[in-house]
C-alpha positions as CSV (number, residue, x, y, z in Angstrom):
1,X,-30.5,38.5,8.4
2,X,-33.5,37.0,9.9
3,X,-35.6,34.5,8.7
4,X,-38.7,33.3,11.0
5,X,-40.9,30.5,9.0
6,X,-41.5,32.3,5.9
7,X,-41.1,35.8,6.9
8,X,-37.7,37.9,6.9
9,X,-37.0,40.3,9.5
10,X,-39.7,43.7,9.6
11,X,-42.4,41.1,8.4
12,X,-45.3,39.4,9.9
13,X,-45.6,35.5,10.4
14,X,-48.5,33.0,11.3
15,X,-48.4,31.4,14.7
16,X,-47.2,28.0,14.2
17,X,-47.2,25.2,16.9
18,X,-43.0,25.0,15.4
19,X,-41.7,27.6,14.9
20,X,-38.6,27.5,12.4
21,X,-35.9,30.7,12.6
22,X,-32.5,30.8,11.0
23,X,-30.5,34.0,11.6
24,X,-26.9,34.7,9.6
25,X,-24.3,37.3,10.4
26,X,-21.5,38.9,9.0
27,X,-19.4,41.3,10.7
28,X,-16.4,43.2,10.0
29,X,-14.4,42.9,13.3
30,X,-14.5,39.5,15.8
31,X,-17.7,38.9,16.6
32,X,-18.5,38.6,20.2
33,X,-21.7,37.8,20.6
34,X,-25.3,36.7,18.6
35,X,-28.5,36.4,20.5
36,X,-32.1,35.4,19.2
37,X,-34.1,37.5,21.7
38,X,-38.1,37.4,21.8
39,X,-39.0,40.3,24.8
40,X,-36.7,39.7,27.6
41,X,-35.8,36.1,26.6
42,X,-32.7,35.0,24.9
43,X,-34.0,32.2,22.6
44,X,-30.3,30.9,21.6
45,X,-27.0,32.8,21.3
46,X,-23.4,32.0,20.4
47,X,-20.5,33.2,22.4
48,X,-17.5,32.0,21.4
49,X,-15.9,32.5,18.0
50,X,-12.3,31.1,18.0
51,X,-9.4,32.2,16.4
52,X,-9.1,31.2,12.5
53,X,-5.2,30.8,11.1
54,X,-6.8,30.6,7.6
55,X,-6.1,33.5,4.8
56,X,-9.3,34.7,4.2
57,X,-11.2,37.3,5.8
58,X,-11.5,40.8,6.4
59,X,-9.7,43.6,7.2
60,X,-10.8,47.5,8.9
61,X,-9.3,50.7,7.3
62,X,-10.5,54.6,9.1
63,X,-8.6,57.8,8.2
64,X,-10.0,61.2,10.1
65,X,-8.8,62.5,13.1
66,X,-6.6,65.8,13.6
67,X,-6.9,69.2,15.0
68,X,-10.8,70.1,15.4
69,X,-12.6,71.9,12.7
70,X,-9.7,71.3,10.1
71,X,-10.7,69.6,7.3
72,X,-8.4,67.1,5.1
73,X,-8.6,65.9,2.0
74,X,-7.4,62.0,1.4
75,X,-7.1,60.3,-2.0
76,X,-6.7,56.6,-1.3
77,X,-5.6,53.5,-3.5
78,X,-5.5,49.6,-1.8
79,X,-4.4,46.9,-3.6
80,X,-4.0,43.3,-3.2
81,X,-0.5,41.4,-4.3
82,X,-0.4,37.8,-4.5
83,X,-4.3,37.6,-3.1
84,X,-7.9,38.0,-4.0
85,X,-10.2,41.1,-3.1
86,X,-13.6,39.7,-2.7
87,X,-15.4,42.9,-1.8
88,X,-15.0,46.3,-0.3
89,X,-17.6,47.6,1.9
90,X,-17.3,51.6,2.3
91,X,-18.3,52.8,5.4
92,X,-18.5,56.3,4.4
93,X,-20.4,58.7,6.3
94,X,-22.0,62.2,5.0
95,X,-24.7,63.6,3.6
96,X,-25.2,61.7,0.6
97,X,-25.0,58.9,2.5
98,X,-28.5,59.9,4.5
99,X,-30.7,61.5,1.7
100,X,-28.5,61.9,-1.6
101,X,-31.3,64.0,-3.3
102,X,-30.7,66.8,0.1
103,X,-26.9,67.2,-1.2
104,X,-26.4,70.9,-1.7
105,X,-25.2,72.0,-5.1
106,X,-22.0,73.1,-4.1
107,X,-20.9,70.4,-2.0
108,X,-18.2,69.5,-4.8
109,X,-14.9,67.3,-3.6
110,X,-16.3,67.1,0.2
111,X,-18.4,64.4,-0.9
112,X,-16.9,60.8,-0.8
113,X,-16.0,59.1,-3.7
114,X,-15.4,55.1,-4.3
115,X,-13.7,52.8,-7.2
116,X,-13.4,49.4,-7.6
117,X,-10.8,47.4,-9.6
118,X,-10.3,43.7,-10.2
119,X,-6.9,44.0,-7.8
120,X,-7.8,47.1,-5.1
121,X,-9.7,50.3,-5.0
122,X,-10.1,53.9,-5.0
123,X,-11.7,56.7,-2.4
124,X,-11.4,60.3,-2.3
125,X,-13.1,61.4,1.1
126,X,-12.5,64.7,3.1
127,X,-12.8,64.3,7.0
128,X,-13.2,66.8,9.8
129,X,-11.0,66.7,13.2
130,X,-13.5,65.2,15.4
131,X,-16.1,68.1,16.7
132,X,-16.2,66.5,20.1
133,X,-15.0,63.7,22.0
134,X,-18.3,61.4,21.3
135,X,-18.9,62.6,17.6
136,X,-16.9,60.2,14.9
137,X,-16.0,61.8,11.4
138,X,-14.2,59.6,10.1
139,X,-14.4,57.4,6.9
140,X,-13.4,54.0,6.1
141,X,-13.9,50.9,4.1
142,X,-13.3,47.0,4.8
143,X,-11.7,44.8,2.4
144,X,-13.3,41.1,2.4
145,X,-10.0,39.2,0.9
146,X,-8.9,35.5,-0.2
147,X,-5.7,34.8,0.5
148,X,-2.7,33.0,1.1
149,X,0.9,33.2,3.1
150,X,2.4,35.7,0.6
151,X,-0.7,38.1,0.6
152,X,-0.2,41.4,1.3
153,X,-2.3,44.7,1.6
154,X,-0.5,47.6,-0.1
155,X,-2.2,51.1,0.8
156,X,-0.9,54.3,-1.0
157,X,-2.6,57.7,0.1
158,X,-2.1,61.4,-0.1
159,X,-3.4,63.5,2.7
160,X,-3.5,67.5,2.4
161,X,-4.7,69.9,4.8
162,X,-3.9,73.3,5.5
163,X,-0.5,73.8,3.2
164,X,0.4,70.4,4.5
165,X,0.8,67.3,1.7
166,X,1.7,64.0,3.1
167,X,1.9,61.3,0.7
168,X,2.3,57.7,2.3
169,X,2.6,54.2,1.2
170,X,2.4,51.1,4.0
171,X,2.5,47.2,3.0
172,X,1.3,45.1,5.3
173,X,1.3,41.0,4.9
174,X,-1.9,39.1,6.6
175,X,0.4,37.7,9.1
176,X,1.7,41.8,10.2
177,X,-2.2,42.3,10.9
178,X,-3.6,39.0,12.3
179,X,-2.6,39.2,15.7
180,X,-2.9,43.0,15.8
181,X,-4.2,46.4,14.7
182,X,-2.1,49.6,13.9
183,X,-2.2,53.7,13.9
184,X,-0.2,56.1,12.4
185,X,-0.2,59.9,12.3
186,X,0.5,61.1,9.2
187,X,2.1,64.5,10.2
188,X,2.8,64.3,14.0
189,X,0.9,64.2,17.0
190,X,-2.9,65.4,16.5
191,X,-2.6,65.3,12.8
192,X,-4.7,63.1,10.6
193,X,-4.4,59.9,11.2
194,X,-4.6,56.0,9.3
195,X,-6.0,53.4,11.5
196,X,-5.3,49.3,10.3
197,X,-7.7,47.2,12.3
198,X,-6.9,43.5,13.1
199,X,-7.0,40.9,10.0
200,X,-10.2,38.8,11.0
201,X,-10.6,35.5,9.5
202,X,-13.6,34.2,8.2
203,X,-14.5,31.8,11.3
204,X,-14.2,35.1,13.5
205,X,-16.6,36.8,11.6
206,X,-19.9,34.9,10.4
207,X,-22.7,33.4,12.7
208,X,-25.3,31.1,11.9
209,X,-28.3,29.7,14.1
210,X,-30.9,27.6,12.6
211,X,-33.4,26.5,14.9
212,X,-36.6,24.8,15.9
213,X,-38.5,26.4,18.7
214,X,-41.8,25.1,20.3
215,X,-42.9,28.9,22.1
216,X,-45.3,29.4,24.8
217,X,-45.4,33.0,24.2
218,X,-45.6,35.2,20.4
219,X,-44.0,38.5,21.0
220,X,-42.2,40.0,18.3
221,X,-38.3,38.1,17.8
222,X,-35.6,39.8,16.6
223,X,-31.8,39.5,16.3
224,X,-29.3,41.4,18.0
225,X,-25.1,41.2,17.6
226,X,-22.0,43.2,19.1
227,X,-18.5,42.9,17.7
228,X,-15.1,42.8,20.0
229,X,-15.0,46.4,18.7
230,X,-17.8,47.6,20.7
231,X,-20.3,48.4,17.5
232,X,-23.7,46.6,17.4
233,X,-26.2,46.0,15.4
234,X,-30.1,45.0,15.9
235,X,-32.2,43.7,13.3
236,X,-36.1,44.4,13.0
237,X,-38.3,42.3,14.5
238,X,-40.5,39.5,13.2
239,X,-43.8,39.7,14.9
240,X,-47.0,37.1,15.0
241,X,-50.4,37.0,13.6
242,X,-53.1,34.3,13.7
């Protein structure tokens, strides 16, 4: 988010002789950088976000992959033992997810479906084998959790496609997933696959920047972030009136 005096980020602001931004970020892997940019200036950035022991924080789930052009069906449950889910963020791609009101009548069980309970949650999803090597269709959600040294993540699934049913249960502690991330292929080599990013702590994952700025110029600012991951995102700008 982007704040700059009193107007958030795809708004319009006064020119002020101080002008007063405060930016906030949240990712969902390590962050690796923030920057305050205005044209070709960067205003103020942060580049270092250090490792976090703590408990809390956010881990990365994806399940896709497989032979091209073969679709699989996945019905997912996540819980949390001994811990506290906070919030799950699907990041589930599809139709609905661009204009729900274009979603063909018969699209039935291909389109994504997402539960929450106090303890864990649910998703049914389909996925495709990846049509190409640049095109991702794969699904996923993120799991913001509180916990503690006996936390774990237990993830049960069933995966059909073709006449082939794989049903799987993993448990993973914090501690398994801190220090690394982990694949699996449910059926062998170029099946579907489960991919368990690295557990991120809070400190690895939120920026703030509050800041004062006396500028000699009034283009447009805006915000721009990349994760450790490689994703990135780019807020809208905030641009100047008199």
């Amino acid at each position: 988010m982007l704040f700059v005096n009193d107007a958030f980020q795809g708004q319009k602001t006064k020119k002020l002789k101080t002008t007063q931004v405060r930016a906030y970020v949240v990712g969902f892997d390590k962050l690796d950088s923030v920057e305050l940019v205005q044209g070709d200036t960067i205003l103020a950035g942060q580049y270092d976000f250090p490792s976090d022991e703590s408990y809390s924080g956010c881990v990365d789930f994806m399940f896709g992959w497989g032979k091209k052009h073969v679709r699989t069906s996945w019905d997912i449950q996540v819980d949390i033992i001994d811990g506290v889910l906070l919030d799950v963020s699907p990041r589930l791609r599809g139709i609905d997810m661009v204009d729900p009101l274009d979603t063909p009548e018969n699209a039935g069980d291909s389109l994504p479906r997402f539960t929450r309970s106090e303890h864990g949650a649910c998703f049914r999803i389909v996925t495709d084998g990846n049509s190409n090597a640049v095109t991702d269709s794969s699904q996923g959600f993120v799991l913001d959790i509180e916990g503690n040294e006996r936390t774990k993540v237990k993830l049960q699934f069933r995966a059909c496609w073709g006449d082939i049913v794989e049903n799987r249960t993993l448990i993973f502690s914090i501690d398994d997933l801190r220090h690394r991330s982990t694949s699996e292929y449910v059926h062998g080599f170029v099946s579907p696959a489960v991919a368990i990013g690295r557990f991120c702590a809070r400190g690895e994952v939120i920026c703030k920047i509050e800041r004062d700025f006396q500028l000699s110029s009034f283009q447009a600012v805006y915000l721009r972030a990349y994760q450790q991951n490689g994703d990135c995102v780019f807020s809208s700008p905030v641009s100047f009136v008199e």
